[in-house]
C-alpha angles and dihedrals in degrees: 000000000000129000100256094046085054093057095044086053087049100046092046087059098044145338116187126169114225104277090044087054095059095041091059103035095043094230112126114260091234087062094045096055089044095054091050095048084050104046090249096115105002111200097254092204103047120358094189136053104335098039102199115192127214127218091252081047084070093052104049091041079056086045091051094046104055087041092061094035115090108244129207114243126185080255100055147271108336122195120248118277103268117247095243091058082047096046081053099060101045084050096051080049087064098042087058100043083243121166115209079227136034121203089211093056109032112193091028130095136178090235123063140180136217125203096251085068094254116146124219125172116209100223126182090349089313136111117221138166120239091278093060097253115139109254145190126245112205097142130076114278126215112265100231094201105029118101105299127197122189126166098344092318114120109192117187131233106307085213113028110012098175131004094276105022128097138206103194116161117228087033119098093343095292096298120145104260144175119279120263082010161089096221106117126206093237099061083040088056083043101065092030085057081049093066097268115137132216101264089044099045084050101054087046088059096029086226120127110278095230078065089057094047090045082055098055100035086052086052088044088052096048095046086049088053096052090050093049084050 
């Protein structure tokens, strides 16, 4: 795929500038702009002003996170996956034309993560090591779209981030929405920040007003993310 046709794709499932990155992925925004400027997680959109993020983006910055960050095993405290081991990985992605996250297969991903920090990729229905060698996976592995916190960072579900809220890439430009609907929740926070109130801002969509309070209590929790970060 060139290079023009890959950034197209990325751009139609999400585009997100930098604080709207970290506030959905749940990796401080400081982080974010550091691994960019340092070819960890590149914006796959747009890699200079504006950075611009793509919905895999907020996977692999996910991906990137949990890897550097120590984990608890049954055995212990174990150090972070070195960034060696990380940088590995993304390459061997790339090697294999493998997308963190596949619009056929939601909630799945070819690389996968243990607690003790060890990195696998599932490639072509098979699970190997970073030296290519067919493994077993007996341990939990990282959940790449569930609520994710990371350094004081809290994303929300990449799927389904309240009840009636949803995250679908190549609609609406991969912003959380409102089920059945076009009706994002930042348009929903906007009005409400304009003095509108849920049941208002409700009749004006015709959509049920628990899903425009979901809207603006999900904003409310990513502004307050990005704060805490």
């Amino acid at each position: 795929m060139s290079t023009h046709r890959r950034i197209a794709t990325a751009a139609a499932d999400g585009c997100y500038e930098a604080a709207r990155a970290s506030a959905l992925s749940g990796v401080p925004l400081t982080t974010v702009y550091w691994w960019a400027r340092h070819g960890v997680v590149v914006p796959s959109v747009s890699p200079v002003r504006e950075k611009l993020w793509s919905y895999s983006d907020l996977i692999a910055l996910r991906i990137v996170s949990w890897l550097r960050h120590a984990k608890t095993a049954d055995v212990g405290d174990l150090p972070a996956s070195p960034m060696p081991q990380v940088r590995q990985a993304l390459k061997m992605l790339d090697e294999y034309d493998l997308d963190p996250w596949s619009p056929s297969s939601p909630g799945t991903s070819p690389l996968l993560v243990d607690r003790g920090g060890r990195i696998f990729l599932r490639i072509n229905g098979e699970v190997v090591d970073l030296h290519g060698q067919p493994s077993m996976l007996d341990e939990q592995v990282l959940e790449l779209t569930a609520p994710f916190t990371s350094a004081g960072g809290d994303g929300p579900d990449l799927l389904c981030p309240r009840p009636h809220l949803r995250i679908v890439p190549a609609k609406v430009a991969g912003e959380p929405h409102i089920e059945r609907s076009r009706l994002t929740s930042q348009t929903v926070a906007a009005l409400a920040d304009r003095g509108y109130d849920p049941a208002q801002i409700a009749s004006m969509y015709d959509e049920p007003e628990q899903a425009i309070r979901e809207a603006i209590d999900l904003e409310r929790q990513l502004a307050g993310s990005l704060v805490a970060a």
